[in-house]
C-alpha positions in Angstrom: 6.9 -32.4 -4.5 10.4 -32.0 -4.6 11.7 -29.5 -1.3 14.6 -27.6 -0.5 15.5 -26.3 2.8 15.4 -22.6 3.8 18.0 -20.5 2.8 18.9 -17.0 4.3 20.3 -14.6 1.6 22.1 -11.4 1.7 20.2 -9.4 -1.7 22.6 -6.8 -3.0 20.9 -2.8 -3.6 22.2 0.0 -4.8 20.9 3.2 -2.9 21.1 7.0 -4.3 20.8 10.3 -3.0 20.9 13.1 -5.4 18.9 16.8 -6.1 17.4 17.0 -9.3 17.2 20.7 -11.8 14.4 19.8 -14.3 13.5 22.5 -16.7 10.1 21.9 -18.7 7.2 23.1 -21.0 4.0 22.1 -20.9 0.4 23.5 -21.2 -1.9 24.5 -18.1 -5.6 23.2 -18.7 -8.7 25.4 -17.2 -11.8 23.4 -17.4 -14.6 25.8 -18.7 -18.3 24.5 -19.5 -20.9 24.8 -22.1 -24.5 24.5 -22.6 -25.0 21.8 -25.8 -28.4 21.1 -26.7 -30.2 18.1 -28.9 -33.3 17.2 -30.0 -35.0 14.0 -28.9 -36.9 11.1 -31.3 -39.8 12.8 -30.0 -39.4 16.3 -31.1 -38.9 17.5 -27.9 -35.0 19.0 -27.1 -32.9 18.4 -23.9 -29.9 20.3 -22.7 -26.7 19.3 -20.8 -22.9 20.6 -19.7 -20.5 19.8 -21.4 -17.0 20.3 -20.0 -14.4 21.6 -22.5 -10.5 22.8 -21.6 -8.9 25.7 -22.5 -5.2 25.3 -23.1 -2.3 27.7 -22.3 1.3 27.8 -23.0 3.3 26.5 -19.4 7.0 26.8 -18.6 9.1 26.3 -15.4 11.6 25.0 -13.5 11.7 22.4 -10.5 14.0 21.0 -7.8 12.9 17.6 -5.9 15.3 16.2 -3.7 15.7 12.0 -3.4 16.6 10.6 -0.7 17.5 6.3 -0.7 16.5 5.5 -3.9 16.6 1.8 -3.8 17.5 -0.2 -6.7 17.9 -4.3 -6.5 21.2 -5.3 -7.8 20.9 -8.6 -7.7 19.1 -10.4 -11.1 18.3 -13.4 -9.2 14.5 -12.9 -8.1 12.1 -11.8 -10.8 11.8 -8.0 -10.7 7.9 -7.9 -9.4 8.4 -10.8 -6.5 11.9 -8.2 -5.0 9.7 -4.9 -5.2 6.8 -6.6 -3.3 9.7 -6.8 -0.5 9.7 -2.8 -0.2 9.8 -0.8 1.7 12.8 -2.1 3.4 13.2 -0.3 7.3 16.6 1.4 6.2 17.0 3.1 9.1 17.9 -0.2 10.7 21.1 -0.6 8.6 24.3 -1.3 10.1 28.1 -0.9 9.0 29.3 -4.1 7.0 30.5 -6.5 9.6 31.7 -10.8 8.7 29.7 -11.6 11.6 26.7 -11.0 9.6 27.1 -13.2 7.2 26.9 -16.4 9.4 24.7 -18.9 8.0 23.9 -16.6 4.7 24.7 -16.6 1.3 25.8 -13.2 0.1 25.1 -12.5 -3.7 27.6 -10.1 -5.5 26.0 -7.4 -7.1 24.8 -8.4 -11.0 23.7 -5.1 -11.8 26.8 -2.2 -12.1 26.3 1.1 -10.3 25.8 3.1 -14.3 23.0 0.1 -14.7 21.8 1.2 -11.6 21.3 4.7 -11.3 19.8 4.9 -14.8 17.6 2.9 -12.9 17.4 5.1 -10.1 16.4 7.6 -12.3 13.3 5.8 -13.6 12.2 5.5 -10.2 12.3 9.4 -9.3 10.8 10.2 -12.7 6.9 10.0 -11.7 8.1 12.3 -8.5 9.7 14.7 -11.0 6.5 14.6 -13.2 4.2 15.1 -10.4 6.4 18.1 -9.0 6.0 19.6 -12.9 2.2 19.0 -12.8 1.8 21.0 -9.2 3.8 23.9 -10.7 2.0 24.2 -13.7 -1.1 24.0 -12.0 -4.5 24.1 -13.4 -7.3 21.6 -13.9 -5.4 19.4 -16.3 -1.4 19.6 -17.4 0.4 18.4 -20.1 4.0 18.2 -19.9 5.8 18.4 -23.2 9.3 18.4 -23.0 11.9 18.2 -19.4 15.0 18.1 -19.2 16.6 16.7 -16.0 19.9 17.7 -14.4 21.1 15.2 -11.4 23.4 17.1 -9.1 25.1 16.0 -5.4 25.3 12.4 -6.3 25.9 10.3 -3.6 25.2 5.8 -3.1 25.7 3.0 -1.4 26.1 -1.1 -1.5 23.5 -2.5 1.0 22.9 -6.2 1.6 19.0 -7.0 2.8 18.6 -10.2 4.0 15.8 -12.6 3.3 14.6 -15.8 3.5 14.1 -18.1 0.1 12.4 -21.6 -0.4 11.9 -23.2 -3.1 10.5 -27.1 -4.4 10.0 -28.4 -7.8 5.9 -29.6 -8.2 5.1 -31.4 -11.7 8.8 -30.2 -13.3 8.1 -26.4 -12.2 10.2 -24.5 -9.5 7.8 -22.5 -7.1 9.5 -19.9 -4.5 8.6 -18.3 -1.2 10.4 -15.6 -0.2 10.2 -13.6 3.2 12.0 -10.7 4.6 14.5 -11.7 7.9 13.5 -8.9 9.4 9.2 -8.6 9.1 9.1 -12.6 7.8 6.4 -10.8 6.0 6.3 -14.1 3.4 4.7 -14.6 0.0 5.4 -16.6 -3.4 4.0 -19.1 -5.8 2.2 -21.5 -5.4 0.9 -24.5 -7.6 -2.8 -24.5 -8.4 -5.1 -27.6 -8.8 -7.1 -26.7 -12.2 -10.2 -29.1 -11.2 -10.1 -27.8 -7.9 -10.6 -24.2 -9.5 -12.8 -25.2 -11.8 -15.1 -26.8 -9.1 -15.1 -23.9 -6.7 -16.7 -21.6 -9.0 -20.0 -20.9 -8.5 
């Protein structure tokens, strides 16, 4: 196979803060239970529970409160291989200084900061939902309309740095990837199809 070297890389994020208004309906679910009975092939009957729900009308408003919400900016990794890098140790970052960037390449950000907090957005919208579903409350919720109102909107530009490898086996590019500060690694590797096909049992 064909190999490249190692390659640190400064990946571009977008981070927002922001508080979050979200008015809703919904219905509140309260699990009740009920005796059914059948008859058998052989005459004889047999009885069971049989859990039901009981729906009622649910309304409300919620705050939730975000905090770093981290969006890649970059569209050079495939989406699933840069979220396996989270959670990045933020609390490490450092003000922007040249000096970093010795022996890096530093991408420019692909993805604009509108592109990126709609984003961010889909990112705090299973928090949101969850907070809805606490506040209605009940054994089961549905949530039937929300609407959402972002307030306090703050972000910033971060670089992350990693490490990226990659080599060209049988015409296809494979990467590794590992973050410079855990050199936590993984990737893509090629597989031998005899090989598989021997090893199973």
């Amino acid at each position: 196979p064909e190999r490249n070297r190692l390659q640190g890389v400064y990946l571009p994020h977008w981070t927002f803060d922001c508080r979050t208004t979200t008015w809703y309906t919904g219905q509140r679910g309260e699990a009740y239970y009920v005796t059914v009975t059948s008859r058998n092939s052989d005459g004889s009957t047999s009885s069971r529970q049989e859990r039901r729900i009981r729906w009622y009308p649910a309304s409300g408003i919620v705050w939730n409160l975000f905090d770093d919400v981290m969006v890649p900016a970059s569209r050079s990794l495939p989406g699933p291989m840069v979220e396996r890098l989270e959670p990045w140790d933020l609390e490490a970052l450092t003000p922007y200084h040249d000096g970093y960037l010795a022996g890096f390449v530093a991408e420019s950000y692909q993805v604009g900061l509108e592109e990126g907090f709609g984003r961010a957005k889909e990112r705090m919208e299973p928090q949101i939902d969850a907070t809805i579903r606490a506040d209605i409350g009940g054994d089961e919720q549905r949530i039937l309309t929300k609407r959402i109102q972002y307030d306090g909107i703050t972000f910033k530009h971060i670089l992350l740095p990693l490490w990226i490898c990659s080599y060209r086996y049988r015409d296809r590019i494979f990467r590794f990837v590992a973050t410079a500060r855990t050199v936590e690694v993984f990737g893509a590797r090629p597989y031998s199809c005899i090989n598989i096909t021997l090893a199973l049992p």
